[in-house]
N, C-alpha and C positions, 0 to 999 in steps of 0.2 A: 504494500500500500504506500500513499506520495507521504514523503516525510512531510510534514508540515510545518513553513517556514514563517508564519506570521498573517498576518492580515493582508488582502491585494485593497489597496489604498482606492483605485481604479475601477474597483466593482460598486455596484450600485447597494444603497443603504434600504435594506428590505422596509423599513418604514416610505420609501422615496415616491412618490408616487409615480406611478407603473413598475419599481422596481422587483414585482412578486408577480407581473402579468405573465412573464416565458422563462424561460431557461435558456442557458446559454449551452448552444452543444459544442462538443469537446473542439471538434473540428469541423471546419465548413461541408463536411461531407455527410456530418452527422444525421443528418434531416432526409437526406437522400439513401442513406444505409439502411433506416429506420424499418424504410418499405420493402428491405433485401427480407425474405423468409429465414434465410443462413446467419444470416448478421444478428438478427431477432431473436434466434434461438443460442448465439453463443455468450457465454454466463460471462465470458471476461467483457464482451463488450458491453452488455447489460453491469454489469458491477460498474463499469468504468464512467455510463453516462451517468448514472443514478450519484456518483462519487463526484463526480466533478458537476452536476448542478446543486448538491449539496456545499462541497468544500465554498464555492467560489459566490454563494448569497449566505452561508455562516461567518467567510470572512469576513464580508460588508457588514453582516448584523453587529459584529463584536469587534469592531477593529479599534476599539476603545482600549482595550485590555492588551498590555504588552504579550507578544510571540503569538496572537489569534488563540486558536482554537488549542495549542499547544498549552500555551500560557493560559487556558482557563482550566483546564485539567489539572495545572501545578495551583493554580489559585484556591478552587475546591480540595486540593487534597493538605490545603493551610489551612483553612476554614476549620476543615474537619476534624482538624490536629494529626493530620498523618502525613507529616514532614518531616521526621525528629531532625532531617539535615538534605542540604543539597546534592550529597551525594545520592541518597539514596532516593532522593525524588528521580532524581537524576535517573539512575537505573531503572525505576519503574515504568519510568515511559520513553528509554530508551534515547534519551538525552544526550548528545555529547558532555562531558562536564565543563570543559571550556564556554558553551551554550550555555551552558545550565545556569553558570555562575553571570555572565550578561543578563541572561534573562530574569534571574531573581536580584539584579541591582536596577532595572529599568522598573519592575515592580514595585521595588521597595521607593526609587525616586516617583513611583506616580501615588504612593502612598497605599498601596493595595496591599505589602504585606509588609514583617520585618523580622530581622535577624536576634535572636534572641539567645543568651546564655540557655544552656539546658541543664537543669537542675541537679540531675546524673551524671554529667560529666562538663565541666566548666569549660573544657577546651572545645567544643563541639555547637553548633548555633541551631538551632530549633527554627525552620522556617513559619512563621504565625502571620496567620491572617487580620488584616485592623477592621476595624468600621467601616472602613471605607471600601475596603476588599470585598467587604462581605454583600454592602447594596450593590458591587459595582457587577459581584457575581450573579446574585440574584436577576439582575435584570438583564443581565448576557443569557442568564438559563431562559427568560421572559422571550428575549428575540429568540433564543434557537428551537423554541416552539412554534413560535413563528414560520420558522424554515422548515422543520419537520413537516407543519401542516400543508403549508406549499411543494415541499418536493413530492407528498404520501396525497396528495390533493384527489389523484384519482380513486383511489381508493376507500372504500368504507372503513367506518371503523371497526367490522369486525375481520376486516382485510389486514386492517393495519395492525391487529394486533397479531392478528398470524404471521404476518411480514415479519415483523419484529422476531418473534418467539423464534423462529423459523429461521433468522438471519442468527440471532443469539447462539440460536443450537451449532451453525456453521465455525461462527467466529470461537467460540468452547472447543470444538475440532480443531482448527487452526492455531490458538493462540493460548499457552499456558501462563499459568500469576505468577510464576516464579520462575522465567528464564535460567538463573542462576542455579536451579535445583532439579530442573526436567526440560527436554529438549523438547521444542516446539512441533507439532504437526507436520507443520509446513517441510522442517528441517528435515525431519525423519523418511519423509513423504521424498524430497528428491535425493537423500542418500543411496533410498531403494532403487529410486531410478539413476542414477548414475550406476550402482552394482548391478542393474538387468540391463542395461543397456548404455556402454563407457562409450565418453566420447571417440570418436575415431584418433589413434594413433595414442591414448590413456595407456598407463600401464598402470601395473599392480593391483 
């Protein structure tokens, strides 16, 4: 999936008006693929447009909040008090730490969280969320239901909730909570195939 680099400045603000009337396809060929029966049926292109009319009207919704959609994920997991440190936010969501450490001093200058002694060990800073974090979160989650109901628009809600459950169950197959202690789906999944079938001219 696209690493996520912050907000596109450029996209229109889903409050904007017309900015929730269409979607933008990925590429100008998009609209013309649509009515291919092949293209319709393959699950990457389908993920890819569904991905990229969400990423690119979420940016706009929250481009308020430092690193986008990245940065509201480390914001909720200050709120929540599950930051004991930037490393380890870091690694949950796959952060570079270089990144990590930018992204939570742009935060902390926009006054949404702050660095804090941790009570267990004095050398170590507690990422925590302020007041200001917390309305600023609140109302980012406010627009991204916003964009849920725009992108999920065709669908009923008892579509949508199948959707969801349905997508849930996929991403639990692909995606484990602790990287660090069990290897991912995904990884496992092309190890196999690289050992049934190496690339030409692979050894070992």
């Amino acid at each position: 999936m696209t690493q996520l680099t912050g907000a596109q400045p450029d996209a229109p603000r889903p409050d904007a008006p017309g900015a929730l009337d269409s979607c933008v396809p990925a590429d100008s060929s998009a609209c013309d693929a649509a009515g291919d029966d092949d293209v319709t049926k393959d699950v990457g292109w389908l993920v890819g447009q569904i991905q990229h009319g969400y990423l690119i009207t979420a940016s706009a919704a929250i481009d308020s909040v430092p690193g986008g959609l990245r940065g509201l994920r480390v914001l909720g997991d200050a709120i929540r008090g599950n930051a004991p440190n930037q490393i380890e936010v870091a690694r949950r969501f796959g952060i570079d730490r270089t990144v990590m450490v930018r992204l939570i001093d742009d935060m902390e200058k926009a006054g949404l969280v702050e660095r804090r002694p941790d009570p267990a060990d004095r050398r170590a800073r507690r990422i925590v969320g302020t007041e200001r974090g917390r309305v600023a979160y609140e109302d980012a989650q406010t627009r991204l239901r916003l964009v849920e109901d725009h992108v999920l628009a065709p669908l009923s809600a008892s579509e949508r909730a199948a959707f969801t459950a349905m997508a849930s169950r996929v991403v639990e197959h692909l995606v484990v909570l602790d990287p660090t202690q069990v290897e991912s789906a995904c990884q496992a999944a092309t190890r196999q195939l690289d050992q049934h079938d190496p690339l030409p001219g692979a050894t070992g």
